[in-house]
C-alpha positions as CSV (number, residue, x, y, z in Angstrom):
1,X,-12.2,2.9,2.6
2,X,-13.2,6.4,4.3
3,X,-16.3,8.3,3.9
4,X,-17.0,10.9,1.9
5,X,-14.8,13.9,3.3
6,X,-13.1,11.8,5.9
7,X,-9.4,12.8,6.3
8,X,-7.0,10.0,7.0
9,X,-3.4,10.6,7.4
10,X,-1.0,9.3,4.7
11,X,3.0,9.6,6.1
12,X,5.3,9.1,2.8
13,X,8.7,7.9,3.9
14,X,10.7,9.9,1.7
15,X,13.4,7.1,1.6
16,X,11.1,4.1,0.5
17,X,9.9,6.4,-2.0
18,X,12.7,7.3,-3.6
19,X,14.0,3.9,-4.0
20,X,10.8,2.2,-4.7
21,X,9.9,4.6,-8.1
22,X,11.7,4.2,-11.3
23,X,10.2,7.6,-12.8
24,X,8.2,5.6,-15.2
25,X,5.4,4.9,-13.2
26,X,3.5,7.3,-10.7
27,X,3.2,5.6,-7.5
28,X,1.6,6.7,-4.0
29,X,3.3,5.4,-0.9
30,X,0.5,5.8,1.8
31,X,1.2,4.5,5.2
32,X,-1.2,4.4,7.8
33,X,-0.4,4.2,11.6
34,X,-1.8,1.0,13.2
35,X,-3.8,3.0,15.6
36,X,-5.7,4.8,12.5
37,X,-5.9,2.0,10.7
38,X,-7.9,0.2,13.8
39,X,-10.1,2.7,14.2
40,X,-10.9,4.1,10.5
41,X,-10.5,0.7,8.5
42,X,-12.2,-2.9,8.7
43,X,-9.0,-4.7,8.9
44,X,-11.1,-7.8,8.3
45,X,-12.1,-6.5,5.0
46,X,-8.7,-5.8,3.8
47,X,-7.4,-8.8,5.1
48,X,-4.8,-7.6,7.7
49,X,-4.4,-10.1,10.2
50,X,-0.7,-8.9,11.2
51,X,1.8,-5.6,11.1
52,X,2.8,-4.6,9.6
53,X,0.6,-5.5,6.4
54,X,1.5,-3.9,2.7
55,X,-1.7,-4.3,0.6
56,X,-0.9,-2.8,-2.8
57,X,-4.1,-1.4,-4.2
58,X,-4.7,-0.9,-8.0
59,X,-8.1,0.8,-9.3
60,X,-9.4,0.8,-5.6
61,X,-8.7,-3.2,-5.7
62,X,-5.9,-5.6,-3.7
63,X,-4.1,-6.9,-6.2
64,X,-1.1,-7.9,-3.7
65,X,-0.2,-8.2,-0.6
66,X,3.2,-8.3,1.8
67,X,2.9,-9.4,5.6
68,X,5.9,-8.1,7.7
69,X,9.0,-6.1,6.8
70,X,10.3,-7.4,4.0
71,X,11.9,-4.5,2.3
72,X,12.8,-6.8,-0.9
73,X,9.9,-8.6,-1.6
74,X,7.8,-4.9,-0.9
75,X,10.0,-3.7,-3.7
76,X,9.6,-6.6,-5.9
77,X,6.2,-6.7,-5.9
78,X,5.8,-3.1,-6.3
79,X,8.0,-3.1,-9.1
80,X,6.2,-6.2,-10.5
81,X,2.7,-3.9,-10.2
82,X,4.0,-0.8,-11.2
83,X,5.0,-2.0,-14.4
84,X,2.3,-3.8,-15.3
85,X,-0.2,-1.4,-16.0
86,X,-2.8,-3.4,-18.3
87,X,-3.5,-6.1,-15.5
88,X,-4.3,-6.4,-11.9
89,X,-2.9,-9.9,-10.9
């Protein structure tokens, strides 16, 4: 992702957050502005081809990923991850 000591600025929307954790599970919301994403990421790597683009990252690794705003199947498939702790598929 970043280098060693590179800041890159996470924005939590407090609302999405709220509604997306079931206080069972600890889970960081980390949204990153297109034009820091362009400039600090290799879109190519993560596979972002549109926006917006929710990859869900577990252990440093894509294990899914939502193109465009679709606010239920985000929360599904965060819910999905988020509870299933032993596995990354």
């Amino acid at each position: 992702m970043g280098e060693e000591g590179q800041v890159i600025s996470c924005h939590t929307v407090d609302a999405w957050n709220q509604q997306l954790q079931n206080g069972k599970n600890k889970l960081v919301l980390c949204f990153i502005s297109y034009p820091d994403f362009m400039h600090s990421f290799n879109h190519t790597y993560w596979g972002v081809e549109a926006m917006p683009t929710f990859l869900l990252l577990k252990d440093g690794k894509t294990v899914s990923k939502v193109v465009g705003a679709k606010k239920e199947e985000l929360q599904q498939t965060i819910i999905k991850h988020a509870g299933n702790s032993g596995s990354s598929s």
